[in-house]
C-alpha positions as a printed Julia matrix, in Angstrom:
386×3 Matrix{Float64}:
  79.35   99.65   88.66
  76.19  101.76   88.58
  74.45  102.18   85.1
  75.83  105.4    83.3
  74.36  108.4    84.24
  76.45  110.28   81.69
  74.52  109.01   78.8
  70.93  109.19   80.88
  71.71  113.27   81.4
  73.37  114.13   78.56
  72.53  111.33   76.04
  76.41  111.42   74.68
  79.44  110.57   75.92
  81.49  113.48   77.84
  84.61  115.13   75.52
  87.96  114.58   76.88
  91.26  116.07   75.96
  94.58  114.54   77.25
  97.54  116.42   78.18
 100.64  114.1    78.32
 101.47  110.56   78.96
 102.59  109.55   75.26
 102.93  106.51   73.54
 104.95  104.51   76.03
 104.09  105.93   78.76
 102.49  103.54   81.37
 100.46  106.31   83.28
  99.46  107.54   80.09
  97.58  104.26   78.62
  96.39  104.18   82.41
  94.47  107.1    81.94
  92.67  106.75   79.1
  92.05  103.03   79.64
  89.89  104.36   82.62
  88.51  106.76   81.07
  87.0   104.24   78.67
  86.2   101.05   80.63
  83.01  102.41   81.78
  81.93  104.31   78.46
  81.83  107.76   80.07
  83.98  109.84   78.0
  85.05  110.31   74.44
  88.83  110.77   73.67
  88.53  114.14   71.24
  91.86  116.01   71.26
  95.5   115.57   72.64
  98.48  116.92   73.15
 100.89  114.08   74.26
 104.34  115.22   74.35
 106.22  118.14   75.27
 107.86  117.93   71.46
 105.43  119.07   69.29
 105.88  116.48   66.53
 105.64  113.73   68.84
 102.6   114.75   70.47
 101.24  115.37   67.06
 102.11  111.74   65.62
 100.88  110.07   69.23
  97.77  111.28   68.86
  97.2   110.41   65.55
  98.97  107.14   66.84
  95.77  106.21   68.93
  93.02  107.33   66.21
  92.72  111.3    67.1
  92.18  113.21   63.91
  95.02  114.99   62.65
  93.55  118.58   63.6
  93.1   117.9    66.86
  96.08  116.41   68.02
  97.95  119.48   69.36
 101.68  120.3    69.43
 101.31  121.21   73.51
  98.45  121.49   76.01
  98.54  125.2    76.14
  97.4   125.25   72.17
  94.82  122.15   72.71
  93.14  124.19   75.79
  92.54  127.41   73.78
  92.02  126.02   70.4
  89.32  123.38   72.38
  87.63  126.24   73.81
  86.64  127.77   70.83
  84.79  124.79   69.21
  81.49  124.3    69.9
  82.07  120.18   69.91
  85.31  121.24   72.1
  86.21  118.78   75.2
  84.6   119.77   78.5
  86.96  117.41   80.3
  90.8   117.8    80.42
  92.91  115.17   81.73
  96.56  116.07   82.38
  99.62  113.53   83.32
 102.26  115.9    82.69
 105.79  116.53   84.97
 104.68  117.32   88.12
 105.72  121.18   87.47
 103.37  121.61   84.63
  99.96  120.54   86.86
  99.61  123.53   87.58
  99.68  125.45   85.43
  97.49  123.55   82.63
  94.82  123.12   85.26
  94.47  126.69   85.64
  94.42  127.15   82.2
  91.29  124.49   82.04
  89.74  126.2    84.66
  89.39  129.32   83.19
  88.33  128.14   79.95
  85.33  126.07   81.44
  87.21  122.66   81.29
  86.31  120.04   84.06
  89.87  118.81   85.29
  90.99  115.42   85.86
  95.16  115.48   87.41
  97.58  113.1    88.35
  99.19  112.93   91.74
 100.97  115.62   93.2
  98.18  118.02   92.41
 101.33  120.98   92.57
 105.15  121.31   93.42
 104.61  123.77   96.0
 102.51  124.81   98.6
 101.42  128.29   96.94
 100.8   126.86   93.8
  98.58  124.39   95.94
  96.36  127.08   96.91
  95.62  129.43   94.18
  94.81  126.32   92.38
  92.19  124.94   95.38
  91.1   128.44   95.07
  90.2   128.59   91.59
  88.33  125.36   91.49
  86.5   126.78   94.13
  86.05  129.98   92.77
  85.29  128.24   89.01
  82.85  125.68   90.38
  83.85  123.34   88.48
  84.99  119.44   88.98
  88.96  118.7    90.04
  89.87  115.36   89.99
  92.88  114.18   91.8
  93.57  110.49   90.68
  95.17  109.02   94.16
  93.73  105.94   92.56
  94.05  103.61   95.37
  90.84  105.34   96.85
  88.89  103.46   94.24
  89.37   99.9    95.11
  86.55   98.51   96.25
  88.04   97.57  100.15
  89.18  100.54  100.1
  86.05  101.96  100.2
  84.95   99.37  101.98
  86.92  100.4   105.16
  86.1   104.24  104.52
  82.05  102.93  104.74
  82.99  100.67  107.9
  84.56  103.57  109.42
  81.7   106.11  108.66
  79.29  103.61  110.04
  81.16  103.27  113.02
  81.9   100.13  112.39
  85.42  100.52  114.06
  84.4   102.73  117.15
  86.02  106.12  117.77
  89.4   105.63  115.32
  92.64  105.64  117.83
  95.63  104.16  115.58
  96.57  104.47  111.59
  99.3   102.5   110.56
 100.41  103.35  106.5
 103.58  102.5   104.57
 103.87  102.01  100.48
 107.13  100.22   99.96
 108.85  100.23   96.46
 111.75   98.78   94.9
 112.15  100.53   91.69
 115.34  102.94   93.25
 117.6   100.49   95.29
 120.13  100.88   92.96
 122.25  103.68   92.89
 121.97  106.35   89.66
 119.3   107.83   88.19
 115.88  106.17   87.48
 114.16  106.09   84.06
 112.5   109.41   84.37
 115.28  112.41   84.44
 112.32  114.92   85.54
 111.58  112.98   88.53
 115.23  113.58   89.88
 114.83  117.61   89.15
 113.18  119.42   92.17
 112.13  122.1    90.13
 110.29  119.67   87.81
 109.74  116.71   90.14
 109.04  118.38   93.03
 110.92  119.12   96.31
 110.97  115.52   97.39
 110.75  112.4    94.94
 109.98  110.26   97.46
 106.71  112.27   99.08
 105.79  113.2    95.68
 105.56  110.09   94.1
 104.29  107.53   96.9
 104.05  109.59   99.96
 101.14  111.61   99.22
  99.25  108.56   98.17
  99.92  106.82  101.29
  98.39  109.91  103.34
  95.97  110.68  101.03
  95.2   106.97  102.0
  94.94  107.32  105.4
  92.76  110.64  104.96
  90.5   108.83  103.13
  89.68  105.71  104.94
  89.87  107.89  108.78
  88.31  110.67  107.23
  90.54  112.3   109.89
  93.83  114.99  109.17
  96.95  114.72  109.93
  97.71  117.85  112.01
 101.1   117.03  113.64
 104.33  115.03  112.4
 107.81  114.27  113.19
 109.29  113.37  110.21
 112.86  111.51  109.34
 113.06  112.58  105.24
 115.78  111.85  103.11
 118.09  108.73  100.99
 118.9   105.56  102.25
 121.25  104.45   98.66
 124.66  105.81   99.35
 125.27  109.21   97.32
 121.92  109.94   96.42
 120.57  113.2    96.49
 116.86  112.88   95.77
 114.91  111.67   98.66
 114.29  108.17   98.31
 113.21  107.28  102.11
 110.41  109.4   104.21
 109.54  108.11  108.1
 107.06  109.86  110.39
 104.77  109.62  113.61
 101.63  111.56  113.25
  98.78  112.9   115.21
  95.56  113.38  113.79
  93.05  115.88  114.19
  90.92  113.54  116.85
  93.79  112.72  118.41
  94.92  109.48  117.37
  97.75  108.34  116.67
  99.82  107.04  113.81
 102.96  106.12  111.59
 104.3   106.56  108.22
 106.76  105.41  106.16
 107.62  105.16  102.4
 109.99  104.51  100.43
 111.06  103.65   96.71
 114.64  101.57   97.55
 113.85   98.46   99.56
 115.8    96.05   97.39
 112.79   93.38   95.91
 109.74   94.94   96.7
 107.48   95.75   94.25
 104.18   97.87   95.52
 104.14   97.3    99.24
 100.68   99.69  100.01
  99.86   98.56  103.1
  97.31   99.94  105.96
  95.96   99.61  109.45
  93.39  101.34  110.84
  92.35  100.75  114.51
  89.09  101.77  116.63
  87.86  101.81  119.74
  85.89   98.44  118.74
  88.27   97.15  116.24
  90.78   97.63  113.4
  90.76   96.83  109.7
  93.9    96.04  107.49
  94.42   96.19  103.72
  97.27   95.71  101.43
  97.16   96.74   97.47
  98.67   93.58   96.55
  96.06   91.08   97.65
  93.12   94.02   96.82
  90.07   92.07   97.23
  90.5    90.96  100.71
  89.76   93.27  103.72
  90.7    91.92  107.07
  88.03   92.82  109.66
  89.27   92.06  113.32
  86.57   93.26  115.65
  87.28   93.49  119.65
  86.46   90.01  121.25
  84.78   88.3   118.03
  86.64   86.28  115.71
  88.55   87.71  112.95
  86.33   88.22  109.74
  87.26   88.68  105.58
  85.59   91.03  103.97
  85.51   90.97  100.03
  83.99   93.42   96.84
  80.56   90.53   96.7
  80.79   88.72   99.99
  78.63   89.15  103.14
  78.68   92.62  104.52
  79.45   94.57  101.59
  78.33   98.55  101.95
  76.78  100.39   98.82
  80.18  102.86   98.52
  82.39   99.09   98.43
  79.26   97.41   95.9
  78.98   99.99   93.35
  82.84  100.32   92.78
  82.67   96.62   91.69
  82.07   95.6    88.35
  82.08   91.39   88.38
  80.78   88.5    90.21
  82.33   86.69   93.44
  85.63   85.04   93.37
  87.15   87.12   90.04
  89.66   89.82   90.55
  90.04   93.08   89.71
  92.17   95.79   90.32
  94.67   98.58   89.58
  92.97   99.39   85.85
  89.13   99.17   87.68
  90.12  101.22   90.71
  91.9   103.95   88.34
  88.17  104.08   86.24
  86.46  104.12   89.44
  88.02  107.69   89.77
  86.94  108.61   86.06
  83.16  107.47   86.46
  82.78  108.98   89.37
  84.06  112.52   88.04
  82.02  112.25   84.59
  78.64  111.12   86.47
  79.62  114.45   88.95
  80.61  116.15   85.97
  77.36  115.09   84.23
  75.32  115.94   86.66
  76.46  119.58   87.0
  76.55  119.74   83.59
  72.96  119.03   83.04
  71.78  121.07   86.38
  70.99  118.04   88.19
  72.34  117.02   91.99
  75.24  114.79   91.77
  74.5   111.48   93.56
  76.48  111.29   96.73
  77.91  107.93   96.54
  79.48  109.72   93.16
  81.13  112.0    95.52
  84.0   109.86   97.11
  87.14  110.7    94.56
  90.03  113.07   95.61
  89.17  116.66   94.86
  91.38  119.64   94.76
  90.98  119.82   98.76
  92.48  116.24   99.02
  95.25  117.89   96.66
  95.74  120.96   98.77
  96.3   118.78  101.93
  98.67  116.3   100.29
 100.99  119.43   99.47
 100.72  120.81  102.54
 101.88  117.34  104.53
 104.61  116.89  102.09
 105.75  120.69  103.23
 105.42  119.85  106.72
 107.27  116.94  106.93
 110.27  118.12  105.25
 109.94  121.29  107.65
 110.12  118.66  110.79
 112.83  116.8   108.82
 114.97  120.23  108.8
 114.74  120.19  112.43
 115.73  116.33  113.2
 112.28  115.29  112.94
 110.49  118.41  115.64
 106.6   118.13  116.05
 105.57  120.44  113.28
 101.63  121.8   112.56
 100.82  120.56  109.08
């Protein structure tokens, strides 16, 4: 990881407030483990739960002074705006219906914004909220985390050095287990459409699979035919989303997620192929990319091996042969933001190579697939213009 800008612009760490993911929550402690590994940020204020004196005794819970551990995130946004040691930063892993609206709120007040995945429910919240970081200036993070694994990133620079050749084929599917069984899962929001979205399935692991295969391709997806629905008997929630795609260069490609294939765990697999060769990657064995160029033998790429581009080398923290993973590429989103967020902060250019997390553009497209693939689903899976 590069050294930390945040402290060599600002000479302090950046102020973050956290709206949701409270004691128990695994997406939660995600979040503001990454926010820490690389000693960017400073956890100031929260707000944690949606009952006010639970997200007053979480907060406490984790060392947050008592007068800044908020009974919701509307209160923690206004009352932080006012102080002149307020956060800059707001990081929100709410329901999915709530994104919205808090980022917004942010926005307005000054607040950089870091978001979980979706970025909104629906497609017009979508884009009054791309609008508004636009229109604000400032930073919106999207964490689609899988974008900051090293071979991840690795492919993306392969492909952007033309590595592959003119890109002709994407192959993506993220397979889960977690819903095979029939009846609810452990989050009752997640099975509301007005609070989980209008598919659970898209929502939760499709848009990271596409947001996947925008990022490596650097292509869109204008075009699918999409099969969206539940495969467990009696289910109403989508649990099961299949799709061919074009893209915008006019390649071709396939999709399909779902969340009940009985065993699986986190099946994130992809397959990217050019005109002089294809690379494949799976989230389970992270720190192996397969390289298979056209009429050469079949190569392995890896974060400090032979062949390693500056975008794959600087998302990697330790030497050859250890691994590292889910928590590293989650942080990799965080220290990119706060050197960006630095940077602008300080009225300095933002390195480039800090440049490569999901913005609210990334956000805006993920909505709109979702909405166009449940539109070709409508209509037994018809070509439909995302």
């Amino acid at each position: 990881m590069s050294e930390n800008t945040v402290f060599q612009l600002l000479g302090r760490r950046l102020r973050l407030a956290v709206i949701g993911g409270g004691p128990g929550s695994f997406i939660g402690a995600m979040h503001r483990q990454a926010a820490r590994l690389d000693d960017r940020y400073e956890l100031v204020a929260t707000a944690l739960s949606s009952d006010p004196e639970r997200s007053k005794a979480g907060g406490q819970s984790i060392g947050v002074p008592a007068d800044r551990c908020y009974a919701d995130g509307s209160a923690l946004i206004e009352a932080e705006a006012q102080r002149v040691d307020g956060a800059e930063v707001v990081a929100i892993m709410t329901p999915n219906d709530s994104h919205f609206r808090f980022s917004m709120q942010a926005l307005e007040h000054g607040m950089d914004v870091i978001c979980d995945k979706p970025m909104t429910n629906t497609l017009q919240e979508a884009e009054a909220l791309h609008a508004k970081v636009l229109s604000s200036g400032r930073v919106f993070c999207l964490t689609h985390n899988y974008t900051g694994y090293p071979m991840v990133r690795q492919a993306k620079a392969m492909v952007m050095e033309g590595l592959l050749g003119d890109v002709r084929l994407v192959q993506v599917e993220y397979v889960q287990g977690g819903r095979a069984k029939a009846g609810p899962g452990r989050r009752a929001w997640k099975e509301d459409p007005a609070r989980g979205g209008p598919s659970l399935v898209m929502g939760d692991i499709g848009t990271h699979a596409h947001n996947l295969l925008r990022f490596i391709t650097g292509l869109e997806v204008s075009e699918v035919a999409a099969d969206v629905g539940s495969i467990v008997p009696d289910r109403v929630t989508h649990d099961y989303a299949g799709a061919m795609l074009r893209m915008s260069n006019g390649a071709r490609g396939s999709f399909w997620v779902t969340q009940a294939a009985a065993g699986v765990e986190n099946g994130l697999r992809i397959r990217v192929s050019g005109s002089l060769g294809s690379v494949e990657w799976h989230q389970e064995h992270p720190q192996v990319l397969q390289f298979k160029p056209l009429d050469a033998p079949a190569q392995v790429r890896t974060p400090n091996g032979q062949g390693t581009l500056p975008l794959a080398a600087r998302a990697s923290r330790i030497v050859a042969g250890h691994p590292e993973g889910f928590h590293e590429a989650f942080a990799n989103l965080y220290t990119n933001a706060a050197d960006t967020i630095a940077a602008q902060r300080s009225g300095n250019t933002p390195d480039p190579l800090n440049q490569f997390f999901p913005n609210a553009t990334d956000g805006l497209q993920g909505i709109r697939f979702v909405a166009a693939a449940i539109e070709s689903s409508r209509h037994n899976g018809a070509w439909t213009i995302v």
